[in-house]
FISE-884920 format. One line per field, with one value per residue (C-alpha): residue number from 0; residue in one letter; x negated, y, z negated. Coordinates in steps of 0.02 Angstrom, whole numbers. Layout:
<atoms>
nr <- [NUM  ...]
rest <- [A  ...]
X <- [X  ...]
Y <- [Y  ...]
Z <- [Z  ...]
</atoms>
This chain:
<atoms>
nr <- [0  1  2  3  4  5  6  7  8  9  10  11  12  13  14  15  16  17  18  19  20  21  22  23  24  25  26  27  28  29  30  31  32  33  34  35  36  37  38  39  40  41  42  43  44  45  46  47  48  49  50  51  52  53  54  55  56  57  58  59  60  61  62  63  64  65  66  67  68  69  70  71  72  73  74  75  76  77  78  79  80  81  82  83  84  85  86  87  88  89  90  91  92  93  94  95  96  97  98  99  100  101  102  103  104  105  106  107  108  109  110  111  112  113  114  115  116  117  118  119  120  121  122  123  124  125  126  127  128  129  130  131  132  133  134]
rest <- [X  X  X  X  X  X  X  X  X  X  X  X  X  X  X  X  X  X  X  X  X  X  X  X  X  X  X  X  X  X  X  X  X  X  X  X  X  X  X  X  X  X  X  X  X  X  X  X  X  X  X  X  X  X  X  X  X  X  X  X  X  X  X  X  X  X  X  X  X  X  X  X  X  X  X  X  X  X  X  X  X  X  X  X  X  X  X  X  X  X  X  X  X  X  X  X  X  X  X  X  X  X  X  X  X  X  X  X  X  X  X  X  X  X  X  X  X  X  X  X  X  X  X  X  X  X  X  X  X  X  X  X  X  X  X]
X <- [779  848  966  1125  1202  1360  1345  1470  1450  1505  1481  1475  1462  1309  1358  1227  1282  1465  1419  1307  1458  1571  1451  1423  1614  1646  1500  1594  1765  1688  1607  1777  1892  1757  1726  1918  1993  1938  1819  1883  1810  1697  1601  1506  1558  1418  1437  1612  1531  1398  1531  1659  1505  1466  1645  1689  1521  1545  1730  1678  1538  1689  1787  1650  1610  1793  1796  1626  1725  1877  1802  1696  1819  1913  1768  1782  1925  1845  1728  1646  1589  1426  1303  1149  1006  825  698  524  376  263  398  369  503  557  458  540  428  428  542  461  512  414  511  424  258  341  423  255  159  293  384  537  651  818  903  950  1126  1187  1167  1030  1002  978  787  804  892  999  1149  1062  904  788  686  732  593  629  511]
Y <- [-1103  -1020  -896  -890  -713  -682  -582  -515  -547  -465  -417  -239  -166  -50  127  176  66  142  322  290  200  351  476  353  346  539  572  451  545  705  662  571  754  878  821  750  922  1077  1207  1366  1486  1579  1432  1280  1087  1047  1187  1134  953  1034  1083  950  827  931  946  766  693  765  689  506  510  556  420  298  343  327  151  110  175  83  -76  -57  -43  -203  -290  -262  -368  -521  -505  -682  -713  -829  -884  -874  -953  -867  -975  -972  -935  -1077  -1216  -1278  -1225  -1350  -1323  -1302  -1286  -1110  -1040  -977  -863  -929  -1083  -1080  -1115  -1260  -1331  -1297  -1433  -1565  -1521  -1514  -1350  -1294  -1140  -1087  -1175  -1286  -1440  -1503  -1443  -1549  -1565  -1648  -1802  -1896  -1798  -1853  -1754  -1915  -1879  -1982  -2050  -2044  -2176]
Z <- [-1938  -1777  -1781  -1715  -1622  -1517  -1368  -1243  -1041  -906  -726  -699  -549  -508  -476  -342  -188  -215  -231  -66  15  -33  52  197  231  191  353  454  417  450  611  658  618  662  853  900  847  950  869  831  955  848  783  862  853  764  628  609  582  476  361  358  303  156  76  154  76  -68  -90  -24  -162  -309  -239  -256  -418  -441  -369  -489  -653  -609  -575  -728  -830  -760  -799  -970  -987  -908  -1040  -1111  -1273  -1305  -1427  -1395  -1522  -1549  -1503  -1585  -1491  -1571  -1495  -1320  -1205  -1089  -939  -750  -579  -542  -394  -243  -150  17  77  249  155  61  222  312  177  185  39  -2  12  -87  -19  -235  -211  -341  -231  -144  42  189  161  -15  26  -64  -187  -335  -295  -254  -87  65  167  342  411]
</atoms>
């Protein structure tokens, strides 16, 4: 007898890409500041740069990881609930063709492509997924 669980899904958001946007957009700000206001006299542009990127980096990777928390925790509230049923491994499972990921090789032998969408492209035919012949 399969067994019945409840699970919880959500989408959370991955933390890298904001803490790399943060720094990305702290550089920009510092590059922005640090060469449209004069240097001080005893110290280069670019040092001035130099230093703004660190502390403005540094802030722009807080505020993405700021962004990433907040957004997290939204996500939690748009929380689903499902049930999900163990299968055993001695029952068949019903078999799909496999995805590939090379749709130029598929177009290339005639057959036909889908670009992942849930409807058929152009090169499947009809709506209800029967092949067209052209001829």
């Amino acid at each position: 007898m399969p067994t019945q669980r409840q699970i919880s899904v959500r989408r959370a958001p991955k933390y890298v890409p904001f803490l790399v946007a943060g720094g990305i957009v702290g550089v920009v700000a510092a590059a922005f500041i640090s060469f449209t206001v004069p240097a001080p006299a005893d110290y280069t542009q670019e040092s001035v740069f130099g230093y703004f990127m660190v502390l403005f980096a540094a802030g722009g990777v807080l505020v993405g990881a700021i962004v990433a928390l907040v957004l997290d925790r939204l996500s939690v509230r748009r929380t689903e609930r499902a049930v999900v049923e163990e299968v055993d491994d001695d029952q068949p499972a019903a078999t799909a063709p496999a995805p590939t990921d090379d749709t130029t090789h598929a177009a290339a032998e005639g057959e036909p492509t889908h670009d992942g969408g849930d409807a058929p492209s152009s090169a499947d035919g009809n709506r209800d997924g029967t092949e067209r012949d052209g001829r």
